[in-house]
C-alpha positions as CSV (number, residue, x, y, z in Angstrom):
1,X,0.0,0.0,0.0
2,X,0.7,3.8,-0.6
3,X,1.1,6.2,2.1
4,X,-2.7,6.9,2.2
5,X,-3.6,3.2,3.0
6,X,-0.7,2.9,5.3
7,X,-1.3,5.9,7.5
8,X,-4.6,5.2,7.2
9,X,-4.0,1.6,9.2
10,X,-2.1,3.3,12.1
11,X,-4.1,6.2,12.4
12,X,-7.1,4.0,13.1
13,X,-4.8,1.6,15.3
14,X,-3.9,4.7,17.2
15,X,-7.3,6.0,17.2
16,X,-8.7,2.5,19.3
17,X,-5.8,2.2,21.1
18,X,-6.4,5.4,22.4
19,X,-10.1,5.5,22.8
20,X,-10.2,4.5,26.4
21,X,-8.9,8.1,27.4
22,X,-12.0,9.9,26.3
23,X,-14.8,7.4,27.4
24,X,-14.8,9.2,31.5
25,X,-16.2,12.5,31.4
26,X,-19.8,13.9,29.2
27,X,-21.4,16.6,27.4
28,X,-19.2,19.3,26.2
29,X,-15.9,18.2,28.3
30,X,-15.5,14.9,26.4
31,X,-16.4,16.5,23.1
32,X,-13.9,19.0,23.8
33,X,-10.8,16.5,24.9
34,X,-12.0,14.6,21.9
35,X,-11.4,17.6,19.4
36,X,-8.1,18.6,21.1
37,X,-6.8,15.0,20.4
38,X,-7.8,15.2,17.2
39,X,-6.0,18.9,16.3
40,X,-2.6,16.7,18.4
41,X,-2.7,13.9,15.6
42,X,-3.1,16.6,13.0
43,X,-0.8,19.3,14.1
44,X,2.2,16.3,15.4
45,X,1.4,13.3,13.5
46,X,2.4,14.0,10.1
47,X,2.4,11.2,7.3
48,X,6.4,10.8,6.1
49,X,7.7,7.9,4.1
50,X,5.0,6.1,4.1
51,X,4.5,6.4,8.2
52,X,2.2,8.1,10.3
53,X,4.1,9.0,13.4
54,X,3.1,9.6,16.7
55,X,4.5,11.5,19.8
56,X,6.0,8.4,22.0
57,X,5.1,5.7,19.2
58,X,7.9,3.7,18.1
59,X,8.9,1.6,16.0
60,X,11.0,-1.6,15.4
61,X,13.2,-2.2,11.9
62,X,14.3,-4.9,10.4
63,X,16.1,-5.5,7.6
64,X,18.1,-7.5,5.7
65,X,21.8,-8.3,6.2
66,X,22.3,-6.9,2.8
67,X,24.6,-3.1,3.4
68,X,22.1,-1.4,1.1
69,X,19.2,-2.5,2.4
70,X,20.9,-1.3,6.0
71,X,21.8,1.6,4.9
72,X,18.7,2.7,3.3
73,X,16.4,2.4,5.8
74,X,14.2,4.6,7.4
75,X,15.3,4.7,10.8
76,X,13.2,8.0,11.7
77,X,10.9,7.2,14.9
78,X,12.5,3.8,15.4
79,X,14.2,2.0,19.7
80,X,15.2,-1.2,17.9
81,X,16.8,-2.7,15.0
82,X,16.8,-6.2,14.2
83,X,18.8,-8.3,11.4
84,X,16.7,-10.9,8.8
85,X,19.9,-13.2,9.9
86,X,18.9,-12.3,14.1
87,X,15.3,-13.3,13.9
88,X,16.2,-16.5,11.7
89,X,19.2,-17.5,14.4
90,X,16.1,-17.0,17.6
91,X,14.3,-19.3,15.5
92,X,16.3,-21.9,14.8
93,X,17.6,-21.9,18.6
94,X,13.4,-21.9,19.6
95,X,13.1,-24.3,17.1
96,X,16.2,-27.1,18.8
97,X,14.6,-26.3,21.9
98,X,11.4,-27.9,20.8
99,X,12.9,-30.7,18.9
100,X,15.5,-31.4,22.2
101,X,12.0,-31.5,25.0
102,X,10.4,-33.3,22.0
103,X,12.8,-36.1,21.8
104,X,14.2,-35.9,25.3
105,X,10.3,-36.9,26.4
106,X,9.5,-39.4,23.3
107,X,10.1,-42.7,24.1
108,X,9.9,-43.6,20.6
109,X,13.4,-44.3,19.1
110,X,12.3,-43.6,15.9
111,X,11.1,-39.7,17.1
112,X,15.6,-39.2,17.1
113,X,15.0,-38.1,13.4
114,X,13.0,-35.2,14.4
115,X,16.2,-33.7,15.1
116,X,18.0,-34.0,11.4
117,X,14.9,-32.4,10.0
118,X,15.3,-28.9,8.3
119,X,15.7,-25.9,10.7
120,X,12.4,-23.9,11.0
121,X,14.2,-21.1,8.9
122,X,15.1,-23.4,6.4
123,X,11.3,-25.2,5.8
124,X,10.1,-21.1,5.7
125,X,13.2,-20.9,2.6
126,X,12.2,-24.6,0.9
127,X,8.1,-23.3,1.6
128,X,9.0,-19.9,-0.5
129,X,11.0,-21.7,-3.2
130,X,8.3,-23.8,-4.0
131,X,5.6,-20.9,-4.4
132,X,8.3,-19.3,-6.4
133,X,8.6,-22.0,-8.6
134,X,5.1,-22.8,-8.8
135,X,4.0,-19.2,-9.8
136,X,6.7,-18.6,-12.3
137,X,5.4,-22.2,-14.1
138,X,2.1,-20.9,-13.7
139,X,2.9,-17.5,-15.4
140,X,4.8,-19.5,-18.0
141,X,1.8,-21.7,-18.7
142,X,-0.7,-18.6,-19.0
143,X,2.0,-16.9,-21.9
144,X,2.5,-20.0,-24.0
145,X,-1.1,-20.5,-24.0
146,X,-3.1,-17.2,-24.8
147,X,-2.3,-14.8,-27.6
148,X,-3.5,-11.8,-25.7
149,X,-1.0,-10.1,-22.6
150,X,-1.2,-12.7,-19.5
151,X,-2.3,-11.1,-16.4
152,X,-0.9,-13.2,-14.3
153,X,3.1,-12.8,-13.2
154,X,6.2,-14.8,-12.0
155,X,7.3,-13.2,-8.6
156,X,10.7,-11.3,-9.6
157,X,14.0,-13.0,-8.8
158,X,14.3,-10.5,-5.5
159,X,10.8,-11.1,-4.5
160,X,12.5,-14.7,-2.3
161,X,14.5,-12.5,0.0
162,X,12.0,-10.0,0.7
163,X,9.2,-12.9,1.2
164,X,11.8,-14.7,3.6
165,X,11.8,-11.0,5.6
166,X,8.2,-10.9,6.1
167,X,7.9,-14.4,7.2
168,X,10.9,-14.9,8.8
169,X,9.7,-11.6,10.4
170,X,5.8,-12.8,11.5
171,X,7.0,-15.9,12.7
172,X,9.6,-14.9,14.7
173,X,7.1,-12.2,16.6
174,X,4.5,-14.3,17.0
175,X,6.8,-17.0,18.6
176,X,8.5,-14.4,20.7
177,X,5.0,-12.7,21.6
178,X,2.7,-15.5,21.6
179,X,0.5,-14.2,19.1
180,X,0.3,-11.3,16.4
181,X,-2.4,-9.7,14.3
182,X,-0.9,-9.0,10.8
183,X,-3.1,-6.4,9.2
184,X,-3.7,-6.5,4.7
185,X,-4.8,-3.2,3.2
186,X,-7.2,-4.9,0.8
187,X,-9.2,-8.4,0.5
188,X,-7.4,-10.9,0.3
189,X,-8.4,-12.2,-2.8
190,X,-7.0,-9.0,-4.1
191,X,-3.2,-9.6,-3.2
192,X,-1.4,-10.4,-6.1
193,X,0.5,-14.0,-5.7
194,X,3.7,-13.1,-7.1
195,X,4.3,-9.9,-5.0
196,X,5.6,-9.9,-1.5
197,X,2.6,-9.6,0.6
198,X,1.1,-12.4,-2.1
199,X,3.6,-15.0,0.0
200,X,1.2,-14.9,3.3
201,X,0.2,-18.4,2.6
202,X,3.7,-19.8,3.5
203,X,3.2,-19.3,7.0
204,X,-0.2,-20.0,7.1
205,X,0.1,-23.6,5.6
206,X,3.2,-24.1,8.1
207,X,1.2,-23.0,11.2
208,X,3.4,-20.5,12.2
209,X,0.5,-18.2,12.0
210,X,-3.4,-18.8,12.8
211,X,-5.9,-17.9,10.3
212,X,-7.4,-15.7,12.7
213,X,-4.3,-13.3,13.2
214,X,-5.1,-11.7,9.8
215,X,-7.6,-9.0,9.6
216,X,-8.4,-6.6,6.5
217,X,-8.7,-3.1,7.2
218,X,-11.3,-1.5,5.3
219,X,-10.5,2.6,6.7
């Protein structure tokens, strides 16, 4: 989304989050507290790259371990910074964890493979390859077989890395949190497969995110 759907999101985030202060008090006090916070959001919660910012609001980057990537970021407004290759190491470590209690309580012998199994990071990478392969084929199917301009798209070469930060990403939050609610700007069956956002499904079919955690916002 552009910056008008994206502010949009956290201004109404904000806006709930923040309800609570104006439900004590009635009649022209409360209208009045409600206006002031209003002429606040306007007068010191301007939209800039693509952000709506808020006094005391921060936020968390992450980026890839590429030096461009790092060094291009928008780091206005931000108390933490985070590496793709950080959240990926906390996950495979969550992930031995699991697979040590898991074996250390089986008393099946043949459970002692669950350890030589791909790392969680690594099914998320094997999980995006295979969309990425199965969207180009598809794309390459819909050319060879129409005379008129395909509408439908292979996911760009760059799309994988950018897919494995937003999964990566989700996973590791909800794992560290215990839950997360991951917010689209438009229906779902408007995303586009091959872009970035279009690779929600990976974590979904791996159950590193509930169906539930995703909501539309509709402004």
């Amino acid at each position: 989304p552009g910056k008008t759907g994206v502010a949009a999101i956290s201004l109404g985030i904000f806006k709930c989050l923040m309800e609570y202060q104006f439900e004590s008090g009635n009649g022209d006090d409360t209208m009045t507290r409600k206006e002031a916070f209003d002429q606040k959001i306007a007068n010191e919660a301007p939209v800039r790259n693509n952000y709506l910012f808020f006094p005391g609001i921060k936020r968390v980057l992450i980026t890839l371990d590429d030096p461009k990537h790092i060094a291009n970021a928008d780091r206005e407004g931000i108390f933490m910074e985070l590496r793709l290759s950080q959240l990926m190491e906390y996950l495979s470590q969550e992930d031995e964890k699991a697979r040590d209690q898991y074996t250390s309580e089986s008393k099946n012998e043949e459970d002692a493979h669950v350890k030589t199994t791909p790392s969680l990071p690594e099914t998320i990478e094997e999980s995006i390859d295979h969309r990425m392969e199965t969207l180009t084929m598809e794309a390459h199917r819909h050319s060879t077989s129409s005379n008129r301009q395909s509408t439908v798209k292979a996911p760009r070469l760059s799309t994988k890395q950018y897919a494995m930060l937003q999964e990566v990403t989700k996973s590791a939050f909800r794992k560290l949190c215990g839950e997360i609610t991951i917010i689209h700007t438009i229906e779902r069956e408007r995303i586009p497969p091959w872009s970035v956002t279009g690779f929600y499904p990976v974590g979904l079919d791996l159950g590193l995110i509930k169906e539930d955690e995703y909501i539309c916002y509709y402004g």
